[in-house]
Backbone bond lengths (Angstrom), bond angles and torsions (degrees), N, CA, C in turn:
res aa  C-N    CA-C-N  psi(-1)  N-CA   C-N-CA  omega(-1)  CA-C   N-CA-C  phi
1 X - - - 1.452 - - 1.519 112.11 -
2 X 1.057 120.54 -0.61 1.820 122.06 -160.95 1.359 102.99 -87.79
3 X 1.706 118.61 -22.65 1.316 131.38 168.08 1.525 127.58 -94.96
4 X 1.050 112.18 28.15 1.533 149.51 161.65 1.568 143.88 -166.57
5 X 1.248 70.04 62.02 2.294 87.10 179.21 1.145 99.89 -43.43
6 X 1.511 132.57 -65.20 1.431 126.79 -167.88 1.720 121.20 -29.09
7 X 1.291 101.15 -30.42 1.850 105.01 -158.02 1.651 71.68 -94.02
8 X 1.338 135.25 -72.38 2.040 125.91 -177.42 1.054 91.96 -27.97
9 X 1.714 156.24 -93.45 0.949 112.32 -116.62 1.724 114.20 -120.49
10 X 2.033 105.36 30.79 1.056 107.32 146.21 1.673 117.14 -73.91
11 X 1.390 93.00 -43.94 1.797 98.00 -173.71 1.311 109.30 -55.96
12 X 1.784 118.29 -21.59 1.300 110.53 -168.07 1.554 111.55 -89.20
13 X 1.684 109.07 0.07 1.133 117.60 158.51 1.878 130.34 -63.64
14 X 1.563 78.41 -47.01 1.344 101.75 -178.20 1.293 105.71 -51.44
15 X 1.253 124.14 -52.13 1.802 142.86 -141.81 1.694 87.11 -89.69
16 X 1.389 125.15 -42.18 1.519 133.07 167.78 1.644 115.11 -35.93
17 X 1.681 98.54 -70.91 1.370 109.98 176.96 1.890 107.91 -59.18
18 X 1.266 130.38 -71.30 1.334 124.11 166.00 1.528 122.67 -9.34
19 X 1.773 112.54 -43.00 1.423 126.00 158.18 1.530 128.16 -39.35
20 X 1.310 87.79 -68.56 1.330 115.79 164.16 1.478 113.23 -39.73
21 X 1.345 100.24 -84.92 1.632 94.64 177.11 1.440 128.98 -29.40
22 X 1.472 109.47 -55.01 1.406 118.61 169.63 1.622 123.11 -30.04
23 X 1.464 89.96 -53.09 2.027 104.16 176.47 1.829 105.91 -76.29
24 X 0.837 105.11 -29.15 1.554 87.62 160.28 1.468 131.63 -90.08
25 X 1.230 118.10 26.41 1.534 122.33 -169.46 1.498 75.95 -124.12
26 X 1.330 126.58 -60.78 1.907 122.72 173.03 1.436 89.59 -32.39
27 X 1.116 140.69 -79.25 1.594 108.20 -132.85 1.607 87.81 -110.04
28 X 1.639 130.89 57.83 0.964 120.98 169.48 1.633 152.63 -0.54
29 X 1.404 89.19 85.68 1.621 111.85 163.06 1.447 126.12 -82.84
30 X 1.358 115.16 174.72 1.574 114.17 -158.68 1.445 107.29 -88.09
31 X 1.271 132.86 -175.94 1.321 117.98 -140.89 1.563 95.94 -110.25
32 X 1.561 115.45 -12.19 1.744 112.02 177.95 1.656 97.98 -61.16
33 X 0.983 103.03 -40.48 1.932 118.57 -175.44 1.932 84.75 -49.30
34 X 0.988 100.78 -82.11 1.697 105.84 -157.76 2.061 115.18 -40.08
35 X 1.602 77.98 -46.62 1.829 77.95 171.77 1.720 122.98 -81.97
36 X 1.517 99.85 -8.73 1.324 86.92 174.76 1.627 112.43 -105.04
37 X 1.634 130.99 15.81 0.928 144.10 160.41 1.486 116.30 -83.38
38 X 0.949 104.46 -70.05 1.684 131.57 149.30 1.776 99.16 -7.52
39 X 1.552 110.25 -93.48 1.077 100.11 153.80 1.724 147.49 16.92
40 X 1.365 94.07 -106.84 1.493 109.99 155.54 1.379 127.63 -36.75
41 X 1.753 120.50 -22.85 1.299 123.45 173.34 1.287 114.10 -83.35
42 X 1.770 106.90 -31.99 1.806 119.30 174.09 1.632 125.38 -61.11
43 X 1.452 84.83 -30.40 1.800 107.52 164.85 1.199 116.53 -50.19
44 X 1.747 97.44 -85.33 1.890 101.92 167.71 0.845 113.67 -30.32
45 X 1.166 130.80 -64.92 1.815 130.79 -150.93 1.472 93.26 -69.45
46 X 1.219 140.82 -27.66 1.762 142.16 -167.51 1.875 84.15 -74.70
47 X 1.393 108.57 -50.33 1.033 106.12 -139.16 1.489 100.89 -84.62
48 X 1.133 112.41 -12.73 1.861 112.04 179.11 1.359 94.47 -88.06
49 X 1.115 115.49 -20.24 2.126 95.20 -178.87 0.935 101.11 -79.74
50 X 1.669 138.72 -27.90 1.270 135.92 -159.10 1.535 112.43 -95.87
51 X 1.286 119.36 0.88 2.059 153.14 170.75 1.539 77.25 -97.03
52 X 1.425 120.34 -72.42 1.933 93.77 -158.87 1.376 123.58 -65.86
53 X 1.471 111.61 -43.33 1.815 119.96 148.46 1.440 110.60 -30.55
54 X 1.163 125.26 -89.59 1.411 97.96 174.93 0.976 159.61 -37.59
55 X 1.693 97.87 -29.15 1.714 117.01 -171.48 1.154 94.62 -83.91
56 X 1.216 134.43 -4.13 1.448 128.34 178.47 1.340 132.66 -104.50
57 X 1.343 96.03 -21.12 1.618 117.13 163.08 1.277 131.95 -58.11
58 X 1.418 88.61 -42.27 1.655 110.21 -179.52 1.612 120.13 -92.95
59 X 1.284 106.54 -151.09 1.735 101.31 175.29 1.270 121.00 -72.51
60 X 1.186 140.03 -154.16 1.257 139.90 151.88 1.492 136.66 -80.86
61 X 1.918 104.25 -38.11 0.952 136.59 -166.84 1.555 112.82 -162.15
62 X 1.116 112.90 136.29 2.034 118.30 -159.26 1.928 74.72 -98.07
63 X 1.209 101.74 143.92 1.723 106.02 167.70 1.710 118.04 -100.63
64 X 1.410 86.77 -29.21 1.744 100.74 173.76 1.186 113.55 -132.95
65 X 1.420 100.68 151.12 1.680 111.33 -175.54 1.727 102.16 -124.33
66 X 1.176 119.67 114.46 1.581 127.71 171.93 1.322 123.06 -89.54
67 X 1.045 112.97 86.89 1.404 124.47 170.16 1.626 137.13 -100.59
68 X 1.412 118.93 122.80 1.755 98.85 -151.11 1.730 95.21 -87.93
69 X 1.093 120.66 134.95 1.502 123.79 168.29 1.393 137.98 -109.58
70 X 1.937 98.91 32.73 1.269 129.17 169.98 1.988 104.47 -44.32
71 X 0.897 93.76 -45.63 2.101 93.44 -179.05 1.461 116.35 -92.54
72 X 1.395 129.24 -26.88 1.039 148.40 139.93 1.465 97.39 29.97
73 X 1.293 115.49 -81.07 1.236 134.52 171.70 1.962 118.14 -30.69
74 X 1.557 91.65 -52.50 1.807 78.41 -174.50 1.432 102.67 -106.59
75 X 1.577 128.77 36.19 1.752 127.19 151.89 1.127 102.41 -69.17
76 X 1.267 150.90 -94.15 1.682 133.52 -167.81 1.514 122.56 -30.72
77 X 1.400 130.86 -41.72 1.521 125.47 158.72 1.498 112.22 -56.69
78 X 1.440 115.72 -47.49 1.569 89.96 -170.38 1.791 90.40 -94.24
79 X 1.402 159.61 14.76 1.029 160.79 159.51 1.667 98.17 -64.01
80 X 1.876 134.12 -51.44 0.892 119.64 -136.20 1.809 73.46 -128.54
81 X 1.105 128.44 34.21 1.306 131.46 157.81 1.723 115.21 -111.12
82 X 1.767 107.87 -28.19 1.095 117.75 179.66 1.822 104.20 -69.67
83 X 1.445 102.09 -45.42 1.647 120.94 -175.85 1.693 101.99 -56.90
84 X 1.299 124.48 -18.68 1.430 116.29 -155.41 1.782 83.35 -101.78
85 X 1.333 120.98 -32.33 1.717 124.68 -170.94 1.145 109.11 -77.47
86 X 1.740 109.90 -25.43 1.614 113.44 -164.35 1.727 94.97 -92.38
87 X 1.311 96.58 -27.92 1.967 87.22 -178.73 1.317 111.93 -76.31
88 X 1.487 121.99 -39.93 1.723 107.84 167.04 1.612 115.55 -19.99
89 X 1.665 113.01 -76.98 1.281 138.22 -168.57 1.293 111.66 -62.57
90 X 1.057 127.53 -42.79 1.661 137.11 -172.19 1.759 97.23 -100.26
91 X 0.966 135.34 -56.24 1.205 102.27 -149.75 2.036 104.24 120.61
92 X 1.922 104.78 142.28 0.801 101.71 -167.76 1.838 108.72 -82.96
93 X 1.116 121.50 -3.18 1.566 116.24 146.29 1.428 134.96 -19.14
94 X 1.140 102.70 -23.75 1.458 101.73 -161.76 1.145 110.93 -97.28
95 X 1.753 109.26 -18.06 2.028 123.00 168.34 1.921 95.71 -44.43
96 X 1.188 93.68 -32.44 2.007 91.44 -166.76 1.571 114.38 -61.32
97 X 1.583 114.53 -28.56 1.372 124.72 160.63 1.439 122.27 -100.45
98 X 1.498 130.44 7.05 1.461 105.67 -160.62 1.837 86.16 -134.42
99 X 1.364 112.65 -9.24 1.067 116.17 -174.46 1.908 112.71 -80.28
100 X 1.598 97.83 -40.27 1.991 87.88 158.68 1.397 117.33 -91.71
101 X 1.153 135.34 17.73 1.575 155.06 149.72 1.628 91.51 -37.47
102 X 1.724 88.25 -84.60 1.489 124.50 -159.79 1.938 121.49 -35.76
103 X 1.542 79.06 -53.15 1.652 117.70 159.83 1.698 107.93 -48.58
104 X 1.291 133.06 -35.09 1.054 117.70 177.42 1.196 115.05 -124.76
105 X 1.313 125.13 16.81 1.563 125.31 169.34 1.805 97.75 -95.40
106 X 1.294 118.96 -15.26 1.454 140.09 -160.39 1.675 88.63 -79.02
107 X 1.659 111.20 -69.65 1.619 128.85 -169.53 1.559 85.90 -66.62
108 X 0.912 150.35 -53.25 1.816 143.52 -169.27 1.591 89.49 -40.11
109 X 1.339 105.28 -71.72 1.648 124.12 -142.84 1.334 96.45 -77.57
110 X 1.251 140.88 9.59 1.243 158.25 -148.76 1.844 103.77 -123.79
111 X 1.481 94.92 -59.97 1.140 116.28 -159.33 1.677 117.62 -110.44
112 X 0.941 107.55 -17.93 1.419 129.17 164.21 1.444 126.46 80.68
113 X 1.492 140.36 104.18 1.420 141.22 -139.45 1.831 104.59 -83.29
114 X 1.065 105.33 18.78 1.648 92.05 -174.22 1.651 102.97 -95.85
115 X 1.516 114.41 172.00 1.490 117.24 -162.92 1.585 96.67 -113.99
116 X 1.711 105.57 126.48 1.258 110.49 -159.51 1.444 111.06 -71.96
117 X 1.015 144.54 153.65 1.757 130.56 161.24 1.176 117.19 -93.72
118 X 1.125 124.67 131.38 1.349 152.64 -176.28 1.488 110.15 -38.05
């Protein structure tokens, strides 16, 4: 497994929620609760074999990532336009997460997200 973290730490999602479930069967809830938690753990678990299936199909490790950063430029305007709509509704709390967001969609668009060639 050490050559596919991706599929660990879906499963370690999975194995999270399974937790979960457990503590809600302790302080007994009704049983739509249990199957629809339950559920969500049958998911993960589908969904980490289908991360290790893949991860195995393919390479090991991607060396480059191609990303075009033609807009690059207008993510911090509409990033800190979304932040100004989301603070109405939410509350100014949310500067505490969107404010080093901002900070690095800023250095992206700054600096430019494409992968240099050697």
């Amino acid at each position: 497994m050490r050559r596919h973290p991706s599929a660990v730490v879906v499963a370690g999602w999975a194995l999270l929620n399974g937790v979960l479930l457990a503590v809600l069967a302790v302080y007994g809830k009704s049983p739509l609760v249990y199957w629809l938690w339950g559920g969500v753990v049958l998911v993960l678990a589908l969904a980490a074999g289908a991360v290790l299936l893949s991860s195995r199909s393919g390479p090991e490790q991607h060396v480059r990532y191609r990303v075009p950063d033609r807009g690059a430029g207008a993510v911090p305007p509409a990033a800190a336009g979304l932040l100004v709509a989301l603070g109405f509704v939410y509350g100014l709390w949310l500067l505490c997460v969107a404010v080093p967001l901002l900070g690095v969609s800023a250095a992206l668009a700054v600096r430019g997200t494409t992968a240099r060639e050697r």
